[in-house]
Structure formats: C-alpha cells, structure tokens
C-alpha positions as CSV (number, residue, x, y, z in Angstrom):
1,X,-15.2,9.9,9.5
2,X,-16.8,6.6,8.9
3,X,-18.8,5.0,11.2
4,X,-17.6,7.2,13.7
5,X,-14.1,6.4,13.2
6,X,-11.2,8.4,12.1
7,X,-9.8,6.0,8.5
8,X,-6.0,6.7,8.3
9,X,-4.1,5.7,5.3
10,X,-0.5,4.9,6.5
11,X,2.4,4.7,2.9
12,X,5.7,2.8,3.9
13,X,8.2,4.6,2.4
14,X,12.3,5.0,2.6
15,X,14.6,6.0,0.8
16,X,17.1,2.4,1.2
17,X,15.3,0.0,-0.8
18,X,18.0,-3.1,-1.5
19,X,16.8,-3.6,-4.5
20,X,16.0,-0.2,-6.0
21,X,17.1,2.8,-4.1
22,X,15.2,5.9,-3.9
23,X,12.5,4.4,-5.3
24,X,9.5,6.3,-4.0
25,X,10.6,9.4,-5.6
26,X,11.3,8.2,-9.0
27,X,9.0,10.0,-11.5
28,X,5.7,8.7,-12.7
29,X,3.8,10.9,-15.0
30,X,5.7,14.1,-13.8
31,X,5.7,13.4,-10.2
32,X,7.5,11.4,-7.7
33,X,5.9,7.7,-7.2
34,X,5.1,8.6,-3.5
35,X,3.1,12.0,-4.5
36,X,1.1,10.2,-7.2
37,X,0.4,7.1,-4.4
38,X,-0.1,10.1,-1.9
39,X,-2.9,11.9,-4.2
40,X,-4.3,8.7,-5.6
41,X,-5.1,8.0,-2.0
42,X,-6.5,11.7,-1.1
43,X,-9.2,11.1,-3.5
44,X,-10.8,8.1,-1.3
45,X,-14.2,9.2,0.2
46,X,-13.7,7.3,3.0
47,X,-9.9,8.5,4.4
48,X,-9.5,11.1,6.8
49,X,-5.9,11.3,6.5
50,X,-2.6,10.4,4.9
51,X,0.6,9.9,6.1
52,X,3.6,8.9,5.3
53,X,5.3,6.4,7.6
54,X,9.2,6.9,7.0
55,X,12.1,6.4,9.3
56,X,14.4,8.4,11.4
57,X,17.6,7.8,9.1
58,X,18.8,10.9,7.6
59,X,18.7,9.2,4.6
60,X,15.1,9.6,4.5
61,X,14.6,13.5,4.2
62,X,13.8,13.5,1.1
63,X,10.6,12.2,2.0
64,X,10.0,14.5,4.3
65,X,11.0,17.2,2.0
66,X,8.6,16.0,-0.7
67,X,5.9,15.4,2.3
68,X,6.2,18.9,3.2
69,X,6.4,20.5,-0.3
70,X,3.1,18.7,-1.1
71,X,1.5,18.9,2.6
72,X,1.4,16.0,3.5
73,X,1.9,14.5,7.2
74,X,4.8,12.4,7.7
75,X,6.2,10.2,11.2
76,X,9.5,8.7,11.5
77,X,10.3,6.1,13.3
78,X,12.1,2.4,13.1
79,X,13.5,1.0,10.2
80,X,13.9,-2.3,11.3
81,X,10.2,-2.6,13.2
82,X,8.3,-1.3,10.9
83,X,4.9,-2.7,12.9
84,X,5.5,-0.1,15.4
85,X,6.0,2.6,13.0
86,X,2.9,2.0,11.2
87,X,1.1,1.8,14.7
88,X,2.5,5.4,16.0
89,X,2.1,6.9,12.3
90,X,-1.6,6.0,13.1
91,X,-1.5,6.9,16.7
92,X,0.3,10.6,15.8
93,X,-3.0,12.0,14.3
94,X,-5.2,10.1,16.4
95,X,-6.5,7.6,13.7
96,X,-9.2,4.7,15.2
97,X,-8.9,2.7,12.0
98,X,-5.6,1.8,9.9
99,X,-5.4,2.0,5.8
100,X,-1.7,0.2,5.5
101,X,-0.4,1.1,1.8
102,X,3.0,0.2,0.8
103,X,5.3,2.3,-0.7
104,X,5.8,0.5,-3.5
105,X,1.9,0.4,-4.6
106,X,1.9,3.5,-7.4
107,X,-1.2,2.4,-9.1
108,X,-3.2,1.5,-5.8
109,X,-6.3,2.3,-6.7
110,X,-9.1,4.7,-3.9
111,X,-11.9,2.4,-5.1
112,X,-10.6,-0.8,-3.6
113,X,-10.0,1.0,-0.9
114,X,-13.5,2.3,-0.2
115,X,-15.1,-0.8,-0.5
116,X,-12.6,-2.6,1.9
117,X,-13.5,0.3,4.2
118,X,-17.1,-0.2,3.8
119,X,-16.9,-4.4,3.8
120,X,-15.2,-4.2,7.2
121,X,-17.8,-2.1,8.4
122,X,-20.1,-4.8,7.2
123,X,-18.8,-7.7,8.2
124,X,-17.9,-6.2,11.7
125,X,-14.5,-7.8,11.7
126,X,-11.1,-7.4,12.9
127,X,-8.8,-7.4,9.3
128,X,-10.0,-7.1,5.2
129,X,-8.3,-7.0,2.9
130,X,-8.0,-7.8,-0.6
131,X,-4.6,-10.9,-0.2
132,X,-5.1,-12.9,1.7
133,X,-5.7,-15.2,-0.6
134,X,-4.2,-13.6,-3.8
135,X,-6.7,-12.9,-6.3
136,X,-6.2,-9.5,-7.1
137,X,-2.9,-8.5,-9.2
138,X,0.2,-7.7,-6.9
139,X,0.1,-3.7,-6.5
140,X,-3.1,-3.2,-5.4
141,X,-2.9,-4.8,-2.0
142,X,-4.8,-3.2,0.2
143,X,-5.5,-4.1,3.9
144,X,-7.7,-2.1,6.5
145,X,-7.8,-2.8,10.5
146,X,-8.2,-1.0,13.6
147,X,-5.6,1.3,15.6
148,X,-6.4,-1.4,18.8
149,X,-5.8,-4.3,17.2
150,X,-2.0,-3.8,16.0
151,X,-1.7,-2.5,19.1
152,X,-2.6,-5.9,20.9
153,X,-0.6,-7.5,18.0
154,X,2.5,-5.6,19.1
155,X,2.1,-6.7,23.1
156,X,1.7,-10.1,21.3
157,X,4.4,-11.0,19.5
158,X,8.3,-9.8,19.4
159,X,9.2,-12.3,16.6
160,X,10.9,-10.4,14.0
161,X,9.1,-11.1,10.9
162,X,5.8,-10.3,12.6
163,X,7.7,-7.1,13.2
164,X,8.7,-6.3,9.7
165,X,5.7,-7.2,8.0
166,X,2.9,-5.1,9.6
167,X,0.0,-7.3,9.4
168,X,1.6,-10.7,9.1
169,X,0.7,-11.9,12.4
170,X,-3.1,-11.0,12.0
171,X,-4.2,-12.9,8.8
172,X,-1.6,-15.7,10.2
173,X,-3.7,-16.6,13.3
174,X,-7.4,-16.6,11.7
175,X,-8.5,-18.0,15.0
176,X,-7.3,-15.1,16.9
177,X,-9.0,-12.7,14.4
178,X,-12.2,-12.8,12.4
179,X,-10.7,-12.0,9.1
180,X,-12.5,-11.0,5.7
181,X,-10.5,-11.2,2.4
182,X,-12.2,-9.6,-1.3
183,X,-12.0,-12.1,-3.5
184,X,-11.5,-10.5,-7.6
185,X,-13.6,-11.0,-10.2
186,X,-13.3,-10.5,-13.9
187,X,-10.1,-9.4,-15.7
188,X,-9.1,-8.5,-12.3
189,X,-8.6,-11.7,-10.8
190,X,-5.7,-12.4,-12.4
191,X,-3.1,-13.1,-9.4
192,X,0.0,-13.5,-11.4
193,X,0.5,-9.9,-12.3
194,X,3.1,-7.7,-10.8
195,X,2.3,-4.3,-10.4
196,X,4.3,-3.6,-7.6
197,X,7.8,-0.8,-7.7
198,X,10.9,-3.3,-6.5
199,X,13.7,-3.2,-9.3
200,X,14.4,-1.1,-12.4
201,X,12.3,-3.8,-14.8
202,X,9.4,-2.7,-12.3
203,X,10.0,0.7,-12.6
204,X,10.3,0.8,-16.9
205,X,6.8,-1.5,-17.0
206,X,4.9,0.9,-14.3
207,X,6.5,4.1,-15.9
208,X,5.3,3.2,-19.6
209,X,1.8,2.3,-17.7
210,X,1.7,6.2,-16.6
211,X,2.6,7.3,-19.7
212,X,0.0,5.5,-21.4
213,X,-2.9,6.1,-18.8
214,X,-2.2,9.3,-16.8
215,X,-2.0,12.2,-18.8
216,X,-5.4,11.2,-20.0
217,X,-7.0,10.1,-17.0
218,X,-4.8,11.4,-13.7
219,X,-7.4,9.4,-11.6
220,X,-7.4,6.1,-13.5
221,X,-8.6,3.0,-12.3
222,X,-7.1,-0.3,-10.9
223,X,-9.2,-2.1,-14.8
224,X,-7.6,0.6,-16.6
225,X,-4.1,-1.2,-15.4
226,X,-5.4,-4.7,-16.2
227,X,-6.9,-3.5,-19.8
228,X,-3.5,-2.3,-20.5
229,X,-1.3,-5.4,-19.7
230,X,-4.3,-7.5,-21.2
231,X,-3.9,-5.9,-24.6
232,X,-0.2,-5.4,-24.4
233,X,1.1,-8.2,-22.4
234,X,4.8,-7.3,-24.0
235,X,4.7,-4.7,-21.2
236,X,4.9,-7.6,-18.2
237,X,7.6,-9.5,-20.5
238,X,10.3,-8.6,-18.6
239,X,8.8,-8.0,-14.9
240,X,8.0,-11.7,-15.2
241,X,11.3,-13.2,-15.6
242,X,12.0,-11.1,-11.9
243,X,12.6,-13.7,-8.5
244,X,11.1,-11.2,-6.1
245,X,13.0,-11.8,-2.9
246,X,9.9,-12.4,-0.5
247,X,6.9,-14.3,-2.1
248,X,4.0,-11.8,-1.2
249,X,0.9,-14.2,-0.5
C-alpha cells in the first residue's frame, strides 16, 4: 500500500500478435518475455500486485499456464476492448490505483515505475506517466492512474480507438484530466530508441541485450539498456529500418 491505496501493475499480453505471434513467451535470458517483465515488476517497492491482463481466446492459455506455473494472477477478458480488460484486471483484486505495462515492454524498468508512483502522489493528479511527450526510449513506457478514473473514461467514450488503447482518451483531453508527464534526462532522453518486442528484428536486438546484461545483473536497469545501444549502436541497426504500424507518441 501507498498512500493508502492498493498499486496494481496490469501486463497486456496474448498470444495473437499480427506482427509476431507468441511473442510474450519467447525466451529472454532463459525465461519467457512475460515472466522476466512479470518479475522485473515484482521487485517495485511500490506494487501491491501483478497481473496479467490476457483474453478469453483459447489461444491464450499459454499465458495462463505460464501465470500459473510462476504464480502469478491472471484475468481474461476482451480482445478487442482492451480498456475494459485492463479496468476489470484491476477491479478483480481490488486495486485503487492502476500500473498499465504492455506486454511488449521486457526491459521496463521498477525504478521508473516507483517514482511515477510517488510523482503522482505528489502532484495529486489524475494520469503520470513517462510519454506523453516522448522523451524517454520506447520500452519503458510507463503510465500510472486511478481504478475510478478509467472507470469514468469507459462511461465516457465508446469510440473504438479509445477502446483499444487503454489510456488514449485521458492524456488526449488534458482539460478533462490534470495530467503529469517525466520528462528524461541524460543518456536517457533519447526518444528515438526502440526497445519495445513487435517483430523478429525486435526480438534478435532485445534478446542479444539479455544476453549481454542479465546473466550478470538479473535486475538491471533501464541506463544499463541505453549504455549498451550507446556503445554498440550496431545493435539498433536493424530495429531502425522497422515502420512500426502505430506511431506510439
């Protein structure tokens, strides 16, 4: 508990990624993506819980296998509306205050998520996170808001896209919501990296990052990434000839 408040980090994850199925379970340093984004998060100071937000397709019991082989919770709901999944992932173990993480984050890093935690504390507001105006590299993206406010966001809008992308609709109406972005500093503001899992290129870059960092440090941090591609920048030669299908902001 912080402040009170029960911190629940909610991971996107299934099984039907367009561009690279199965993604989530491919293996990073000996483990599936999802378990090392799972444990990553488990060392946060701050959250209370995490779960995994899949879907009801059959497709996706692999990820409830692996959830339940490493105990960790788990809902399933929507595909499609994946706003009202992350809401009743949050809602199923009673969380006050959401942690969204993508699937697709393996190098997230606990840190950034403990002082999001503690700056929205601070700045008493209804959304932080770390993109909302990109500063940060892509796969650290990290966003925390309360349980009550994606539920007003869901009696608010039925539009599709606000629907599929869980936040959209809050740091799109900054006059409906006080909003607080962490702007980077250093080697880490350095917005044109791509750290994020979406294709094969993505996977060989992120995989070779493990194998450099994790069997020395399991618990290494989001500069350790940067140092890496800053000194070997051959590493991000192929992820950067990717057209990623969505622009994230």
């Amino acid at each position: 508990m912080f402040n009170g408040k029960k911190i629940v980090a909610t991971i996107e994850a299934r099984m039907t990624s367009s561009r690279l199925p199965g993604k989530v379970l491919l293996d990073l340093g000996g483990k599936p993506s999802l378990q090392q984004i799972v444990e990553r998060l488990r060392r946060s100071k701050h959250i209370d819980e995490v779960v995994v937000a899949t879907t009801v397709n059959a497709t996706d019991q692999p990820i409830v296998d692996l959830c339940e082989t490493i105990g960790c919770k788990y809902f399933r709901g929507s595909e499609e509306d994946v706003l009202l999944r992350v809401l009743d992932t949050a809602k199923s173990v009673d969380g006050d205050i959401i942690v969204e993480i993508t699937g697709d984050c393996p190098v997230i890093d606990w840190r950034h998520v403990d002082h999001l935690v503690e700056l929205f504390f601070a700045q008493d507001c209804d959304y932080a996170a770390n993109m909302i105006e990109r500063s940060f590299p892509r796969g650290f993206d990290t966003q925390v808001f309360p349980v009550s406010v994606l539920d007003k966001v869901n009696e608010s809008t039925k539009d599709q896209q606000d629907h599929e992308h869980v936040s959209l609709y809050i740091y799109s109406n900054p006059d409906k919501f006080k909003l607080v972005n962490w702007v980077a500093e250093g080697k880490m503001h350095n917005p044109d990296l791509e750290i994020t899992l979406d294709t094969q290129e993505d996977y060989e870059m992120i995989r070779k990052i493990y194998d450099k960092l994790y069997h020395d440090n399991n618990d290494f941090k989001a500069e350790d990434v940067v140092d890496l591609l800053l000194v070997q920048p051959e590493l991000f030669d192929e992820v950067k000839k990717i057209k990623r299908k969505i622009p994230h902001k």
